[in-house]
GUDRENFI-962163 format. One record per residue (C-alpha): residue number from 1; residue in one letter; x, y, z. Coordinates in nm, 3 decimals. Layout:
<bafis>
(NUM a (X Y Z)),
...
</bafis>
This chain:
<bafis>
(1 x (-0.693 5.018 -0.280)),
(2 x (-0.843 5.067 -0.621)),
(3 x (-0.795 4.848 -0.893)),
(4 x (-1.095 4.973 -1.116)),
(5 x (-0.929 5.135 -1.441)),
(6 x (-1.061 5.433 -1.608)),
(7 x (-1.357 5.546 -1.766)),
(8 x (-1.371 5.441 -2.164)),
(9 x (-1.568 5.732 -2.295)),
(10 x (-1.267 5.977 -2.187)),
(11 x (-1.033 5.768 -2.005)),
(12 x (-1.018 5.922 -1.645)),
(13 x (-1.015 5.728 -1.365)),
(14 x (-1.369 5.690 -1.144)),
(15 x (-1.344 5.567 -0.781)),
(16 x (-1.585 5.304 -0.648)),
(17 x (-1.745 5.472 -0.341)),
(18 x (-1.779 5.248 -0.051)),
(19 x (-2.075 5.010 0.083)),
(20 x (-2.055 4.993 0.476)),
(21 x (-2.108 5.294 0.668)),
(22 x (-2.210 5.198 1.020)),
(23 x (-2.052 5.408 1.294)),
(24 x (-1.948 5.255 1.671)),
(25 x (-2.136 5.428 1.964)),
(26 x (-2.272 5.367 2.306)),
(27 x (-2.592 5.473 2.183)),
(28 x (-2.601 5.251 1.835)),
(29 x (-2.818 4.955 1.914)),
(30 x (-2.637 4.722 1.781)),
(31 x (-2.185 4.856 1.716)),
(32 x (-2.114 4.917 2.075)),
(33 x (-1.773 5.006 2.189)),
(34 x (-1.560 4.682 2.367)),
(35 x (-1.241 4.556 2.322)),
(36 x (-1.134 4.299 2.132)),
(37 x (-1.422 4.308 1.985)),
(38 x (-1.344 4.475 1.652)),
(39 x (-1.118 4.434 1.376)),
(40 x (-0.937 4.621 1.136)),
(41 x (-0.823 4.442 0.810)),
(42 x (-0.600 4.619 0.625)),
(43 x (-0.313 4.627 0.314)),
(44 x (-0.020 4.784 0.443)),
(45 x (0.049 4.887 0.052)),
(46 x (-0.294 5.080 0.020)),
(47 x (-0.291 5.450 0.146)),
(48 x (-0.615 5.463 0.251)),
(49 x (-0.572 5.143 0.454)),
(50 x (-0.241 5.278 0.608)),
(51 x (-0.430 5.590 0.727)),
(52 x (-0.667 5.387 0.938)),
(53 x (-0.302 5.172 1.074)),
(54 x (-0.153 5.469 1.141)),
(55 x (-0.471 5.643 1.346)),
(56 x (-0.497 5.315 1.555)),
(57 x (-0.152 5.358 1.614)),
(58 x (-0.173 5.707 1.761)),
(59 x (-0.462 5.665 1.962)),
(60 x (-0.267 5.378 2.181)),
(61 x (-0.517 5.143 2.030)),
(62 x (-0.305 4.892 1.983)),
(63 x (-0.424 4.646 2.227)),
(64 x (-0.785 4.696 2.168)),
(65 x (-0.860 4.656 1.831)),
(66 x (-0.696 4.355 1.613)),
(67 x (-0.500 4.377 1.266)),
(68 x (-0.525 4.102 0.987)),
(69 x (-0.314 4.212 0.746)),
(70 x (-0.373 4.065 0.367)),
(71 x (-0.115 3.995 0.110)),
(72 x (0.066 4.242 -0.091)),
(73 x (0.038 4.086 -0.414)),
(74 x (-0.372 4.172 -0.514)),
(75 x (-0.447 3.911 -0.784)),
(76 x (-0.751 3.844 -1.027)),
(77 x (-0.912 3.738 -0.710)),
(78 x (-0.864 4.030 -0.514)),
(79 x (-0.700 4.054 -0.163)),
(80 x (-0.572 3.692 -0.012)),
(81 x (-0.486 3.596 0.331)),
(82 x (-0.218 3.388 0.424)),
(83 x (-0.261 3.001 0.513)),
(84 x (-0.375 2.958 0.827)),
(85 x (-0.109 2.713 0.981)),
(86 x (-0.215 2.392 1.050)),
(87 x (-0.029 2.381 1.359)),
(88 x (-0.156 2.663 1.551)),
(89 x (0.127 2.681 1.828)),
(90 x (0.319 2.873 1.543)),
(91 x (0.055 3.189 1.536)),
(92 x (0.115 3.420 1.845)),
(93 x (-0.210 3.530 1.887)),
(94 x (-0.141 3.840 2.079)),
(95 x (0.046 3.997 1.785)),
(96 x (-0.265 4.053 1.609)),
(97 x (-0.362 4.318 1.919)),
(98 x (-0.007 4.452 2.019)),
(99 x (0.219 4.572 1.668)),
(100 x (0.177 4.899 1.570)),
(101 x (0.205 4.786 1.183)),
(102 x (0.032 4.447 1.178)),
(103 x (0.331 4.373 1.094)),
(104 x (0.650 4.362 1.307)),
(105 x (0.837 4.642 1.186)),
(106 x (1.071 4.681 1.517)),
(107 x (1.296 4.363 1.414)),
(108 x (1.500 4.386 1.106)),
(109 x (1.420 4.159 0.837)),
(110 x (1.671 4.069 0.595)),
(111 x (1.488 4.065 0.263)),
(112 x (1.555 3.898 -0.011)),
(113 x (1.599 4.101 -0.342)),
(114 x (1.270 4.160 -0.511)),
(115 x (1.311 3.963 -0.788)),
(116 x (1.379 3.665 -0.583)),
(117 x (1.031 3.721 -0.433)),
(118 x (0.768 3.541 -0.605)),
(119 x (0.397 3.675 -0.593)),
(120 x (0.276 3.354 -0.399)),
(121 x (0.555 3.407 -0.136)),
(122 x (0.376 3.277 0.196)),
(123 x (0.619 3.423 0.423)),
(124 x (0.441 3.470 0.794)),
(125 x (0.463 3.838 0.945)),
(126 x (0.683 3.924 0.632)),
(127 x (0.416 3.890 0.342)),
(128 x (0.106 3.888 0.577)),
(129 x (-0.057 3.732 0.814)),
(130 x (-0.329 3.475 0.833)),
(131 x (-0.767 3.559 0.943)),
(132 x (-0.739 3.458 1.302)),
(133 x (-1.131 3.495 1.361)),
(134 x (-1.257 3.326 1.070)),
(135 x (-0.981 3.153 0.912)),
(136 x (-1.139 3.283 0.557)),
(137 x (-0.867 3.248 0.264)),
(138 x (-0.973 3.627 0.084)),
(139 x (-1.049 3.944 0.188)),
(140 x (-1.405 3.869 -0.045)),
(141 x (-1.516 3.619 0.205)),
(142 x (-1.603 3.927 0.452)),
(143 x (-1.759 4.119 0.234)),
(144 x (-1.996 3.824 0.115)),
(145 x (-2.026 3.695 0.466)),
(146 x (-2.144 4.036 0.573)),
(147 x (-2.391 4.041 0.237)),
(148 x (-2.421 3.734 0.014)),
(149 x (-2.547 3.943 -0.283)),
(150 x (-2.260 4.227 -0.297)),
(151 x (-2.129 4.227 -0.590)),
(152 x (-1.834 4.526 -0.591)),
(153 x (-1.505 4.535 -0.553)),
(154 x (-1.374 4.410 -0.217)),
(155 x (-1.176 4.658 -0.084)),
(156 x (-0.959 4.756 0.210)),
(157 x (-0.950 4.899 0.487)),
(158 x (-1.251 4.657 0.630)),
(159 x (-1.385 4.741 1.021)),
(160 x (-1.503 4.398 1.118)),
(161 x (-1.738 4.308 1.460)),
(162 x (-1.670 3.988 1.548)),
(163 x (-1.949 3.948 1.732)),
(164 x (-2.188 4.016 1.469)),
(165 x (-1.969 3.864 1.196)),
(166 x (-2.004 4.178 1.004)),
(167 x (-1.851 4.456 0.815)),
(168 x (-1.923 4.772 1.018)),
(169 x (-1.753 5.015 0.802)),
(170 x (-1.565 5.032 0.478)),
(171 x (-1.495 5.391 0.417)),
(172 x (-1.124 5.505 0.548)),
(173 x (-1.231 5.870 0.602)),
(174 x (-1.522 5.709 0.857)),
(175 x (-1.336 5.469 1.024)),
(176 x (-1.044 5.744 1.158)),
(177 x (-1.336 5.925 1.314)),
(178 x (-1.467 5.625 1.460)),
(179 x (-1.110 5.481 1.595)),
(180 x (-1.056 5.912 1.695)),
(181 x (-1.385 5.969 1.871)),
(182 x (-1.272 5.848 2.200)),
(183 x (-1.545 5.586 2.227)),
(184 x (-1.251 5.308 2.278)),
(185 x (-1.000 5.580 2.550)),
(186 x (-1.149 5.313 2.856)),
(187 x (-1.019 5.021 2.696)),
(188 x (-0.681 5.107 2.646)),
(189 x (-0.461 4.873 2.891)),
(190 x (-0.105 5.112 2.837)),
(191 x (-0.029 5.188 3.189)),
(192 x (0.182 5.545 3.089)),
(193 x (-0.084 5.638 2.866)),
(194 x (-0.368 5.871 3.063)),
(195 x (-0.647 6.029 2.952)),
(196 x (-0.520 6.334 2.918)),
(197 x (-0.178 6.216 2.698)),
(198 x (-0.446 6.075 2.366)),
(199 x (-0.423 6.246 2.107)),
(200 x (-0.758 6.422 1.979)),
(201 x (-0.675 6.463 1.589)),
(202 x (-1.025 6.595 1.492)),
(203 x (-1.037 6.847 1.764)),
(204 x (-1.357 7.038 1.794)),
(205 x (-1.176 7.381 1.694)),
(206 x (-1.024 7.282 1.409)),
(207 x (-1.275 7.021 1.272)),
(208 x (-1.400 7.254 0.951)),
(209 x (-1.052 7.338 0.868)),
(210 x (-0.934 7.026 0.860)),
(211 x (-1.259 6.938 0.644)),
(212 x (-1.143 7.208 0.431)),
(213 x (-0.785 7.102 0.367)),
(214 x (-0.911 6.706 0.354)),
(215 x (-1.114 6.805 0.119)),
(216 x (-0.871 6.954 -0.156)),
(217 x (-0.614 6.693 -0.101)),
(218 x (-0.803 6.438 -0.122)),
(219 x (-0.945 6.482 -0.477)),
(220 x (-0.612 6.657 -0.622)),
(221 x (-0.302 6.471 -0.454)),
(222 x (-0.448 6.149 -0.263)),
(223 x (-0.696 6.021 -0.540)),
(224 x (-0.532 6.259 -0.790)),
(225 x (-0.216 6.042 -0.819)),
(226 x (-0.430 5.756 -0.907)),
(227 x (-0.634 5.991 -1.158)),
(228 x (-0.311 6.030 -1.306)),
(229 x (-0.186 5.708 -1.328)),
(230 x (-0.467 5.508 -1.400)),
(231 x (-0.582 5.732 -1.693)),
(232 x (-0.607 5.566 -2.017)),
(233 x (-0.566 5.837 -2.243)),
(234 x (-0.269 6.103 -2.320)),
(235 x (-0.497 6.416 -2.229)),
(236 x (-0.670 6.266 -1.914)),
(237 x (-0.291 6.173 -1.745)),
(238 x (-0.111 6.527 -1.857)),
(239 x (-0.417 6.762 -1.738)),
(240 x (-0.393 6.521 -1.395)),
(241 x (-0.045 6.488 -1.327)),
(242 x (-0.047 6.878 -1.390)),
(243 x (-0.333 6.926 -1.129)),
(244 x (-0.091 6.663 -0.868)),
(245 x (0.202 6.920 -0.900)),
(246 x (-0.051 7.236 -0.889)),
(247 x (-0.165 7.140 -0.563)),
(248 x (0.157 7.025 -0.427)),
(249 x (0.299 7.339 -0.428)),
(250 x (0.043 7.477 -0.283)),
(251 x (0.095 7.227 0.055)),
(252 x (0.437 7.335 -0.029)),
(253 x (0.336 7.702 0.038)),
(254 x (0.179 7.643 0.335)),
(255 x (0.452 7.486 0.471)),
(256 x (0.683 7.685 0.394)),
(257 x (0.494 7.981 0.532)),
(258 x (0.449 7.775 0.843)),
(259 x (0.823 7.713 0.906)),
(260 x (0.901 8.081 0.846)),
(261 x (0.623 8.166 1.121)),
(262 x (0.813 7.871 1.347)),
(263 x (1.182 8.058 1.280)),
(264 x (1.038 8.362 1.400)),
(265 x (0.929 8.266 1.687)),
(266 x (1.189 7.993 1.827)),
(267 x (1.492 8.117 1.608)),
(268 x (1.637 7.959 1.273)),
(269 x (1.788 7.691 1.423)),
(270 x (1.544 7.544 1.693)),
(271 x (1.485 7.222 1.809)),
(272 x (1.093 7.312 1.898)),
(273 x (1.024 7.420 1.530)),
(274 x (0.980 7.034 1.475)),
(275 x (0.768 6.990 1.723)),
(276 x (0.521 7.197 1.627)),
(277 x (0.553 7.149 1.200)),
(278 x (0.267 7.018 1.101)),
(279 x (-0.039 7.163 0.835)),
(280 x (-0.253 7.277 1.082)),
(281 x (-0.255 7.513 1.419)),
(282 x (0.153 7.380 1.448)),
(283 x (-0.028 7.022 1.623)),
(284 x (-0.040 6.652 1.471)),
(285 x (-0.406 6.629 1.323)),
(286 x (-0.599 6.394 1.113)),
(287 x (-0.470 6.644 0.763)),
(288 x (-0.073 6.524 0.852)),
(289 x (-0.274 6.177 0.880)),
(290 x (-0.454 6.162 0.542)),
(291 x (-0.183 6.362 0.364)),
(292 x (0.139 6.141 0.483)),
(293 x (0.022 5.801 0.363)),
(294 x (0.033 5.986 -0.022)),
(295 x (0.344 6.133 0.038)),
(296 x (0.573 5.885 0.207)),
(297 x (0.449 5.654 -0.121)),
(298 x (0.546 5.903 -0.325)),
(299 x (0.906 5.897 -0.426)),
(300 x (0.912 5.498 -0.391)),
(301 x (0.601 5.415 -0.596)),
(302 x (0.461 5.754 -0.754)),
(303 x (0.691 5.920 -0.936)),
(304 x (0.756 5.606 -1.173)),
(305 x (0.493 5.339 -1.141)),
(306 x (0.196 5.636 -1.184)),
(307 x (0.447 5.883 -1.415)),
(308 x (0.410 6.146 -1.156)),
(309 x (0.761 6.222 -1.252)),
(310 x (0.768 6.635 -1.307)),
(311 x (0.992 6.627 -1.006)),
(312 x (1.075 6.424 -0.654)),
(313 x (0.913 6.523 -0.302)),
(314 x (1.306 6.489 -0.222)),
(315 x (1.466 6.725 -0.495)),
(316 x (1.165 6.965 -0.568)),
(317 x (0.964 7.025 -0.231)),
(318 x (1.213 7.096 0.072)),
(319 x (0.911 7.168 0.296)),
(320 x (0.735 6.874 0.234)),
(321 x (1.025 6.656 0.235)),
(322 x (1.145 6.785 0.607)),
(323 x (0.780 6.778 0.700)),
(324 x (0.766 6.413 0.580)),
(325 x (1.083 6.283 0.738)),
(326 x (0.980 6.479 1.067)),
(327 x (0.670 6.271 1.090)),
(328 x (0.872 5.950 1.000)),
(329 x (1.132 5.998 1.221)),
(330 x (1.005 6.117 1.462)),
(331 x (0.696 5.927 1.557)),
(332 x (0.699 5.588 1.564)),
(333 x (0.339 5.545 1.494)),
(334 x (0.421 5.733 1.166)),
(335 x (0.747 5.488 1.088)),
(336 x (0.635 5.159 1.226)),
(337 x (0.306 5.187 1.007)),
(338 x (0.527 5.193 0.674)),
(339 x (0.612 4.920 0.511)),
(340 x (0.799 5.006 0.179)),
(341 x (0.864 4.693 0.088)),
(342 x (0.463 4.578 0.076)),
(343 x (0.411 4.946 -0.078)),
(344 x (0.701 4.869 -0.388)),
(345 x (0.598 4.511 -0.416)),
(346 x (0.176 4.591 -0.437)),
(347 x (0.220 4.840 -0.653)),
(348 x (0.455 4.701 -0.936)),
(349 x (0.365 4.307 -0.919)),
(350 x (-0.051 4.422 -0.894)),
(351 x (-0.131 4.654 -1.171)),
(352 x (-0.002 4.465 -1.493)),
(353 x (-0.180 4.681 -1.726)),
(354 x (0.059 4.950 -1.594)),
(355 x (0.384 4.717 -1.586)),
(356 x (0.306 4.424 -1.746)),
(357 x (0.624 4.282 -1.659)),
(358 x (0.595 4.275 -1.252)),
(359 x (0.923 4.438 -1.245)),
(360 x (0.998 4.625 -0.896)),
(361 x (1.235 4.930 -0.911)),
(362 x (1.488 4.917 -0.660)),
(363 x (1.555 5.284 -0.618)),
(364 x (1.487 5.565 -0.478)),
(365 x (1.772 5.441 -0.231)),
(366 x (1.707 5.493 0.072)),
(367 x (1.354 5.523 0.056)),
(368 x (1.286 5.759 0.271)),
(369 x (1.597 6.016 0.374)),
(370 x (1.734 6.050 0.696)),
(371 x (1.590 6.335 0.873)),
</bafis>
């Protein structure tokens, strides 16, 4: 998650590009696939982080790579853990390996209304959860473990080795290729998962057209939302928030085209037209991946917090929005991944030069529609 703030000389947003770009492989000398062995640490607020959640998720990796999940609130410091408890009976240590979401999202937490929740709320499994490997206080104290003279912005997602004590990897694009290659498949302990039933959401076939849709939502709707709202001048935010819209409608053709193709060939009202609604070649891929984690956000966080307000997903794009709520609803790798209440909190308590007040909408109600 980005919280560097636009260029002064025309006041567009720049993002930092990341450090760590080591790959996992049986052939690397050193990053060789085991279980348990790495780590991912994550925000559950930050998009990119989500996407790298949500890929675990699918690929039934639950149980062989861990999740330390930081605090929502991102301060002057950066990205905090939470205490590590000084009674250590009280951590469950398998949770870090088994939730989909870091964070138990199958139990229903009664929350307290936002503005009851202060930004130092140390709430276990609710706020975040503590470093179980290193027992290091901020998400910094990787980054400077792994390289004493970095000096960027610590970022998430982080792929950490434990056995090393490094950072592997720190670029969310690179890290859903790792966790998607298939190096970890032998690890996986789900007894009804086989081989054959994981998902392959780079496959070989499709890999330069998802490259080719990546690439153009990426700049214009997953980074452009930021472009938009972290602009710092009148001209840089309308031409972005302009170019957001632009290129939603054009996902908004392709769907659309897409569900007409599906009609045709199951009939108008068809059950299997939502199993096969996705972008690309009517199958899940990594483009529903890295395009969902910008849309489910949007409505909740978008539209207000980064003024990308020329309409809803839910009022102006029906083909997104049933392609959205298909993925939510129907996938619980999708569903149990989101966490709207880190995603509302981050957003409006973090970025006080955009709401200086730390003032947390409490609409769009219900976040995300039924399906």
């Amino acid at each position: 998650m980005s919280k560097q703030w636009a260029d002064s000389k025309d006041g567009a947003f720049k993002r930092q590009v990341s450090s760590f770009r080591e790959v996992i492989s049986k052939t690397h000398p050193i990053y060789k696939p085991a279980a348990n062995r790495y780590w991912l640490y994550v925000s559950l607020a930050c998009p990119w982080a989500h996407r790298t959640l949500l890929t675990r998720s699918l690929k039934h990796l639950n149980t062989v790579i861990g999740v330390v999940v930081v605090h929502w609130h991102l301060d002057s410091k950066g990205w905090r853990f939470l205490r590590y408890p000084t009674d250590k009976s009280s951590i469950d240590e398998n949770i870090y390996h088994t939730v989909s979401g870091g964070i138990d999202n199958t139990q229903s937490i009664t929350m307290k209304p936002f503005a009851s929740i202060p930004n130092d709320s140390d709430r276990l499994w609710i706020d975040g959860t503590p470093d179980p490997l290193n027992q290091f206080q901020r998400l910094s104290d990787l980054y400077l473990k792994s390289n004493p003279n970095y000096s960027d912005r610590f970022t998430v997602p982080v792929l950490w080795d434990s056995e090393t004590n490094t950072i592997v990897n720190n670029e969310s694009s690179e890290i859903i290729r790792i966790l998607n290659s298939g190096v970890f498949d032998e690890f996986i302990k789900d007894s009804t998962t086989s081989s054959t039933e994981i998902i392959n959401l780079v496959p070989k076939e499709l890999e330069s057209q998802i490259d080719e849709f990546n690439s153009w939502v990426y700049d214009n709707i997953n980074n452009g939302v930021y472009k938009a709202g972290f602009a710092e001048s009148a001209i840089a935010y309308e031409k972005e928030v302009k170019n957001v819209f632009q290129h939603l409608d054009r996902v908004e053709q392709l769907l659309k085209s897409k569900h007409q193709a599906l009609e045709k060939k199951f009939g108008p009202d068809s059950k299997e037209i939502l199993k096969h609604y996705f972008v690309l070649n009517n199958q899940l891929t990594e483009a529903d991946v890295r395009l969902y984690t910008t849309i489910v956000r949007f409505d909740p966080v978008y539209v207000q917090h980064f003024k990308c307000n020329l309409t809803t997903i839910r009022d102006g794009y029906p083909y997104i929005h049933l392609w959205l709520r298909n993925l939510y609803w129907n996938n619980d790798s999708f569903r149990l991944t989101t966490n709207f209440n880190h995603i509302k909190l981050h957003y409006t308590r973090s970025h006080t030069r955009i709401n200086p007040l730390g003032l947390t909408p409490l609409g769009p109600n219900p976040h995300i529609l039924p399906l």
